[in-house]
C-alpha positions in Angstrom: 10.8 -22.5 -2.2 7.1 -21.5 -1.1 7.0 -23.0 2.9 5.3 -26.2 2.7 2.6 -27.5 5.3 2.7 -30.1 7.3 1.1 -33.4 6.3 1.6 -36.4 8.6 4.4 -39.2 7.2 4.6 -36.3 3.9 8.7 -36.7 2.8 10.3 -33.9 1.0 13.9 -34.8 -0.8 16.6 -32.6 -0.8 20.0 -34.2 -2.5 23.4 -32.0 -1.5 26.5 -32.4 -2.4 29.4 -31.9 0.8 33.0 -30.4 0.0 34.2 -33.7 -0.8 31.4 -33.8 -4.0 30.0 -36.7 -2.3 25.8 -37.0 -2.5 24.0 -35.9 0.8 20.4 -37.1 0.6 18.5 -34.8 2.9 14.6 -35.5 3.5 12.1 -33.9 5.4 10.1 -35.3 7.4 6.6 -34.5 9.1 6.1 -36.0 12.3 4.2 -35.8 15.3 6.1 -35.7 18.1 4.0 -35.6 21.8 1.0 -34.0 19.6 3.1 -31.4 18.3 3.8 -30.8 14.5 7.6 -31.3 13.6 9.6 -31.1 10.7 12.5 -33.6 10.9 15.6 -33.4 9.2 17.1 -36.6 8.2 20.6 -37.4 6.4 23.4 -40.2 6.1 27.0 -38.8 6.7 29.7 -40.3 4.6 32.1 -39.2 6.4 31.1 -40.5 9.8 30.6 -44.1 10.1 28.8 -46.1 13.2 29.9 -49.3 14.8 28.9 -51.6 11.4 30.9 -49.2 9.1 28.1 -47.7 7.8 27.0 -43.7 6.9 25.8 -42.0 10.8 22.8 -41.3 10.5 21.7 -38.1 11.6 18.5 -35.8 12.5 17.6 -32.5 13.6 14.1 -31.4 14.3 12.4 -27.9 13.3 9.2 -26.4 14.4 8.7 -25.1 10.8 9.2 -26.4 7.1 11.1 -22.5 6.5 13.6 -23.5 9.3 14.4 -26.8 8.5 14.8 -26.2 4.5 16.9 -22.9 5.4 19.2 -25.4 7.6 19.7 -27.5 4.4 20.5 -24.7 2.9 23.1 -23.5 5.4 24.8 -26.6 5.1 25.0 -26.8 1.8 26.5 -23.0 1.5 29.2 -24.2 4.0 30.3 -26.7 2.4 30.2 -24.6 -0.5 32.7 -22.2 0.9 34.9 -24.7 2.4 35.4 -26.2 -1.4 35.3 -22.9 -2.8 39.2 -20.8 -3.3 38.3 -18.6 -0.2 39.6 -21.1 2.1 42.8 -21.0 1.0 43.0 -17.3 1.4 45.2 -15.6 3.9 43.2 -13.1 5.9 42.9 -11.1 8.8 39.4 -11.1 9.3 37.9 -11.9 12.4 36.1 -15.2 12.5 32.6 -13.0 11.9 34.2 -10.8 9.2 34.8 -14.2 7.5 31.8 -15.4 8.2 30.3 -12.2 6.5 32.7 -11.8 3.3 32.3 -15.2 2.7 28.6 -15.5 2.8 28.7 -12.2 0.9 30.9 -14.6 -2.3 29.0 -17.3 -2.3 26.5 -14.6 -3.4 28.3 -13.0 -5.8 26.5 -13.3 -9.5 29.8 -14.0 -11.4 32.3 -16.5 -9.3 35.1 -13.6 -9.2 38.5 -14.5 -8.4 39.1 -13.8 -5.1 42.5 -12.7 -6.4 41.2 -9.9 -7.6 38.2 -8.7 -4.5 40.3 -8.9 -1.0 37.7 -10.5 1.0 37.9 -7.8 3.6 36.3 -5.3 0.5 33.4 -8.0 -0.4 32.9 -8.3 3.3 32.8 -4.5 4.2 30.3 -4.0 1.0 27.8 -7.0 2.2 27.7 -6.0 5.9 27.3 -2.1 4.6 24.0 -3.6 3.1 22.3 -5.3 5.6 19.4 -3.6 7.0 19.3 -3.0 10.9 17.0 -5.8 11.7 15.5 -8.8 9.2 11.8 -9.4 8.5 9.8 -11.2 6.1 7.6 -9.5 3.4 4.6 -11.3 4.8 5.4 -10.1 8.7 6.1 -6.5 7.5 2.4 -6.5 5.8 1.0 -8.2 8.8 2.6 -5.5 11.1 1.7 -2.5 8.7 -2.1 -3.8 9.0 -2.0 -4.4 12.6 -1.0 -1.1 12.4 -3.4 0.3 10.8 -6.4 -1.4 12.6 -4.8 0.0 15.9 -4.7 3.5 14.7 -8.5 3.0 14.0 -8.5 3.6 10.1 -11.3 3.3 7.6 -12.0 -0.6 7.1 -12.1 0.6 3.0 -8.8 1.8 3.7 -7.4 -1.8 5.7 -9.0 -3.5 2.8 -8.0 -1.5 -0.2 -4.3 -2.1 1.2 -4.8 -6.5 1.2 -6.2 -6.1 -2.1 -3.3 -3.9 -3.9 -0.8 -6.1 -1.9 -2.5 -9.9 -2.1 -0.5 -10.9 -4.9 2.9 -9.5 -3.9 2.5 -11.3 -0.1 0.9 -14.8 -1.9 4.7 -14.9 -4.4 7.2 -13.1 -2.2 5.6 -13.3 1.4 8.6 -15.6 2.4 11.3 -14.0 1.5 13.2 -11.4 3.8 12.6 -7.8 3.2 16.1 -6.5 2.3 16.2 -9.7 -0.4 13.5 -7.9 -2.0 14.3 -7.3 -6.0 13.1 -5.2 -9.2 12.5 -8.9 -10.8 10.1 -10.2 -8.6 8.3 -6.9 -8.2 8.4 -6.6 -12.1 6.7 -10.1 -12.4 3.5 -9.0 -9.9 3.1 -5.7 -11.2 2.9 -6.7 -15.0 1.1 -10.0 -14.5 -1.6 -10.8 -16.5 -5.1 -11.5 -15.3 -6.5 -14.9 -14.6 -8.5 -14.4 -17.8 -5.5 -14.5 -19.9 -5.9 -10.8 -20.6 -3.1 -8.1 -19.7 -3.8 -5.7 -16.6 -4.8 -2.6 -17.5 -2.6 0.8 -16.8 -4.4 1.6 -14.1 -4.3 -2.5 -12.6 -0.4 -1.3 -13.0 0.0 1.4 -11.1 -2.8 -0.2 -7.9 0.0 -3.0 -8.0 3.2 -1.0 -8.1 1.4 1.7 -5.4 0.6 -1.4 -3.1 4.1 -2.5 -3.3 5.8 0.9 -3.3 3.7 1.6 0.3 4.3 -1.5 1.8 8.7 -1.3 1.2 8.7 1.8 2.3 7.3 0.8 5.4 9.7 -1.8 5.3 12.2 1.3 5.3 10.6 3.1 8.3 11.1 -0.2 10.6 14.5 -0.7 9.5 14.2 -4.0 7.3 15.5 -2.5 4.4 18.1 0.2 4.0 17.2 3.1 2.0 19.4 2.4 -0.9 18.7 -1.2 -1.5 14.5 -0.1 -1.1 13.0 -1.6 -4.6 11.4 1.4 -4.9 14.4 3.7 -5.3 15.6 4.7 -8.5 18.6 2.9 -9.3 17.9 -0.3 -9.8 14.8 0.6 -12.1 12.2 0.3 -10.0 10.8 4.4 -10.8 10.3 2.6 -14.4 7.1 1.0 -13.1 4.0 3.8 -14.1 3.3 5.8 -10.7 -0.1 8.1 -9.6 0.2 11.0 -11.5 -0.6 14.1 -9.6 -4.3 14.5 -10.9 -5.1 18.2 -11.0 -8.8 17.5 -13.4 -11.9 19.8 -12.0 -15.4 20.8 -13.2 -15.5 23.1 -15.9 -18.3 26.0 -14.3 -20.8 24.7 -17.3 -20.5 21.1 -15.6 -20.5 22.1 -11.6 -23.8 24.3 -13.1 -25.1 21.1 -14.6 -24.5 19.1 -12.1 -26.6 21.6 -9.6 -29.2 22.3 -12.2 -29.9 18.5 -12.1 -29.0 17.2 -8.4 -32.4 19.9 -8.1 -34.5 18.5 -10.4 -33.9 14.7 -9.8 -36.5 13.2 -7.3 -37.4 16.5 -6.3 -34.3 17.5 -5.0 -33.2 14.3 -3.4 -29.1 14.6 -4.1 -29.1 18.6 -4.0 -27.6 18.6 -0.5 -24.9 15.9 -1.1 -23.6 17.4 -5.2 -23.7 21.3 -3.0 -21.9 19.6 0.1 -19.3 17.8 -2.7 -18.6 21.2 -5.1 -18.5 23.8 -2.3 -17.6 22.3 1.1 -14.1 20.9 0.9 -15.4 18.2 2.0 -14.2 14.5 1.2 -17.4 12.1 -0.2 -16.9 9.8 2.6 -16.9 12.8 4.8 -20.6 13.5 3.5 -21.9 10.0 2.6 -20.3 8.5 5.6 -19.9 4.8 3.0 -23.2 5.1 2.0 -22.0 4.5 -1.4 -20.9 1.0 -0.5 -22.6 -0.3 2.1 -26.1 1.9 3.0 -27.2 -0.1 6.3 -24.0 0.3 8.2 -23.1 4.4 7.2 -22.6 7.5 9.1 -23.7 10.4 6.9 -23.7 13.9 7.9 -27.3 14.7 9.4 -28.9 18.6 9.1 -27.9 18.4 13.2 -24.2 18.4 11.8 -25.1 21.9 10.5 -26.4 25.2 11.8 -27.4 27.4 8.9 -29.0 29.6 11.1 -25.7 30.8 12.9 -23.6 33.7 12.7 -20.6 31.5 11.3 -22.4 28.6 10.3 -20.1 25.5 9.7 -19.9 22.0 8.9 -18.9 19.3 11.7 -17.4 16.0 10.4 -16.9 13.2 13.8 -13.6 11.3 14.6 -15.5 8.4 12.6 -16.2 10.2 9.6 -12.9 12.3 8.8 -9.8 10.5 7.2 -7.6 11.8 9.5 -9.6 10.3 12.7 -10.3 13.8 14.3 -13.0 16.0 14.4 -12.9 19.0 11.8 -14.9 21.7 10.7 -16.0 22.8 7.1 -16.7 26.7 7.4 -19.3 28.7 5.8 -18.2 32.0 4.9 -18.5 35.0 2.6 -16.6 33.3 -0.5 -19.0 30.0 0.0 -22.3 31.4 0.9 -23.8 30.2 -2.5 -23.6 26.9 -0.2 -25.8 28.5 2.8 -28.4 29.2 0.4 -27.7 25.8 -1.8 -28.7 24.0 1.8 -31.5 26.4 2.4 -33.2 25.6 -0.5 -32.4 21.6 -0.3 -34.0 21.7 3.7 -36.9 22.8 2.6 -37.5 20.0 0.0 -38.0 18.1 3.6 -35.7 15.3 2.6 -32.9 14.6 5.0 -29.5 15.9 4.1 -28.4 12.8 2.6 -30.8 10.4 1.9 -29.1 6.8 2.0 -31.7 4.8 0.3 -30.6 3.8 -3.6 -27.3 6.4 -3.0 -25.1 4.4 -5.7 -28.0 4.8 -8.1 -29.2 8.2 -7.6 -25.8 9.4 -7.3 -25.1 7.6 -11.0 -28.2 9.4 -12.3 -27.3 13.0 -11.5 -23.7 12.4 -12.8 -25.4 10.8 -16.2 -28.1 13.5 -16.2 -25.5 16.1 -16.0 -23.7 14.8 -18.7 -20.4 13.8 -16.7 -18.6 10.6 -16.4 -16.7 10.5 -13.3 -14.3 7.5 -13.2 -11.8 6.4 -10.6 -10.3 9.4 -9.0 -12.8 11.5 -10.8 -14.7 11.0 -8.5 -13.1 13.4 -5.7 -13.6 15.9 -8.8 -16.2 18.5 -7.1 -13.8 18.1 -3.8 -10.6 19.3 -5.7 -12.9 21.8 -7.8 -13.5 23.6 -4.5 -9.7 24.1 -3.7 -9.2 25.1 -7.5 -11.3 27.7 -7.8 -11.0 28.6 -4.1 -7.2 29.5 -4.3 -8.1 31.6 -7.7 -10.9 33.5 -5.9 -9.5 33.8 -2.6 -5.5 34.8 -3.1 -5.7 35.9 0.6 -6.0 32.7 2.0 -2.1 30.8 2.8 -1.7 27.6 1.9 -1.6 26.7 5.6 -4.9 28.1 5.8 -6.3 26.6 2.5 -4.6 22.8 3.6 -6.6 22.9 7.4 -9.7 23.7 5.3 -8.8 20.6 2.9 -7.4 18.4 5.6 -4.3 17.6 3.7 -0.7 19.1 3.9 0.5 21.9 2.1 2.5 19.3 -0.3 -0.4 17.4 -1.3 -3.0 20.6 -1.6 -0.3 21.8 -4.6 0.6 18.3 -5.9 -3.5 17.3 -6.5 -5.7 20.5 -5.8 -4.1 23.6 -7.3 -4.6 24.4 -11.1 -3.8 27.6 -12.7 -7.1 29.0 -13.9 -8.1 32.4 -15.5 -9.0 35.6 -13.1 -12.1 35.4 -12.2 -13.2 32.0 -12.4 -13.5 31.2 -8.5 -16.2 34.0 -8.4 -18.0 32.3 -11.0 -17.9 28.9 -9.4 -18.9 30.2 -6.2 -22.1 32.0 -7.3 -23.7 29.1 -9.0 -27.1 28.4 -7.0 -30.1 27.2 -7.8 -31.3 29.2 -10.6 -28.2 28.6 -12.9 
């Protein structure tokens, strides 16, 4: 049951049954008690009479409508296992062994004979399960974003993980990590729209991604154990549709296209940014700074974030800027100079080197102009062009070397970035200029 909130005199009924099969008529009560919100537990005991014969009543106050439901609950499951054949088993449990093996048959699917499963093998199997510590889905997400504001990451980045999550935390928020299954993940991920209309593949894999992240951090704090994480294999979870490694980069007849006609748009005005995007390295955001989302409050790189004129000239992205909240450089060097002179040419236009005014729709019109559609992850096209075509033209360079360059590990540069393409194609990329 979704926790409920608290309206003054609101009743909620909750009819039990005890080990005798008697009728138990537990309510719920909100009450203020001294200015402070209670819920209030209230029940008749059959079993206990007062002074006129009659049922005790009885009452036990809760700060929240989770605790006092989950004591009804309890209650009920105790009296469950009192009626149920486990009490008339012989054991040699200690009294928290018990307590474990039976809570672990009163969850059994099936009511198995207890004949046939010693309790001390149920018990073993249920305690093996348990996670080190328990937590809610909701406080595991509300931890993970705490998180992730305190280590100072991209607010498009705090956001992008609410919004892939939001529906998963509004059905599920309440119940206990470890208690997580494929079934109520498999109702979020393939829920339709409010429209009416079914999500599309790529609606899929945002939810399944959002949920995936968040359970394994759920794993790395210890509230779920690694085999019972919904996102493991065996209980069909690896079903759900997941990223595909996306290795797509410009053909040399597009990046050419695409530099012909960032030059002759407005005079130049997205030169700098298309040459920054096909021959830095560099991420968008790392050259845009969010200008594509929100102009009035981005960073973008400035021609003071550049030295063309030095002996090594390279590319300085701040703290703010990278993804990895530390400073890096983008180099210059023999097998990018086409950039030096891409940059030369777009400085003396006089505009700055990324002009925030109307970015969305300038950017839009290059990309149409050149003929190119560039559509979710196509847009980090140019950026994983540069590490295609860089590794073809460059064998010398390690993957260690080739990954600081990119600002990702070694794993993800091969997983994403690396595409087998014929000898002699990085030279070509790299000598497009202005003239192609």
């Amino acid at each position: 049951m979704n926790s409920q909130k608290w309206v003054k005199g609101k009743k909620f009924p909750f009819p039990t049954k005890n080990r005798h099969g008697d009728i138990i008529k537990f309510t719920i009560d909100c009450q203020n008690d001294k200015g402070n919100k209670r819920f209030v537990v209230r029940w008749s005991d059959p079993t206990e009479k007062d002074a006129r014969g009659k049922s005790k009543q009885k009452s036990k106050t809760c700060e929240t409508f989770d605790k006092a439901h989950n004591w009804i609950k309890d209650f009920e499951l105790k009296e469950d296992i009192v009626n149920s054949e486990a009490k008339s088993r012989v054991t040699f449990l200690t009294e928290s062994q018990l307590r474990d093996a039976e809570m672990a048959y009163s969850c059994l699917p099936i009511k198995i004979k207890v004949k046939d499963h010693p309790l001390k093998e149920i018990a073993e199997q249920f305690v093996a399960n348990l996670p080190n510590k328990e937590a809610k889905i909701e406080d595991v997400f509300n931890e993970w974003i705490q998180e992730a504001e305190r280590s100072q990451k991209r607010k498009s980045s705090i956001e992008s993980r609410k919004d892939r999550t939001r529906e998963f935390i509004a059905k599920c928020g309440h119940i206990y990590a470890h208690k997580i299954t494929y079934k109520e993940v498999e109702k979020i991920v393939y829920a339709k729209l409010k429209n009416g209309n079914d999500p599309s593949n790529q609606t899929i894999i945002n939810r399944h991604s959002g949920v995936r992240s968040l359970m394994n951090r759920a794993i790395e704090k210890g509230y779920v154990k690694k085999d019972g994480n919904p996102c493991e294999t065996y209980n069909g979870f690896s079903d759900l549709p997941s990223t595909a490694p996306s290795k797509t980069f410009l053909m040399i007849t597009e990046a050419e296209s695409l530099i012909k006609h960032a030059k002759e748009y407005k005079n130049g005005i997205m030169l700098s940014y298309f040459s920054l995007a096909c021959f830095s390295g560099l991420r968008p955001f790392e050259i845009h700074g969010g200008a594509f989302r929100s102009p009035n409050d981005c960073d973008p790189l400035k021609w003071e974030d550049i030295d063309l004129e030095a002996e090594f000239p390279e590319i300085r992205v701040s703290e703010d800027q990278a993804k990895t909240r530390t400073s890096r450089w983008a180099p210059i060097k023999s097998y990018n100079l086409n950039l030096k002179k891409l940059l030369l040419s777009a400085k003396k236009l006089g505009h700055e080197l990324i002009t925030v005014k109307n970015f969305k729709e300038n950017w839009r019109s290059v990309v149409k102009l050149s003929g190119l559609s560039f559509n979710g992850s196509d847009a980090d096209k140019c950026r994983r062009s540069f590490a295609t075509y860089l590794w073809n033209k460059e064998r010398s360079i390690a993957d260690i070397e080739l990954s600081k360059l990119m600002g990702n590990s070694p794993y993800v540069l091969n997983k994403h970035y690396k595409s087998i393409i014929k000898a002699g194609e990085g030279d070509k990329y790299f000598g497009i200029g202005i003239n192609d």
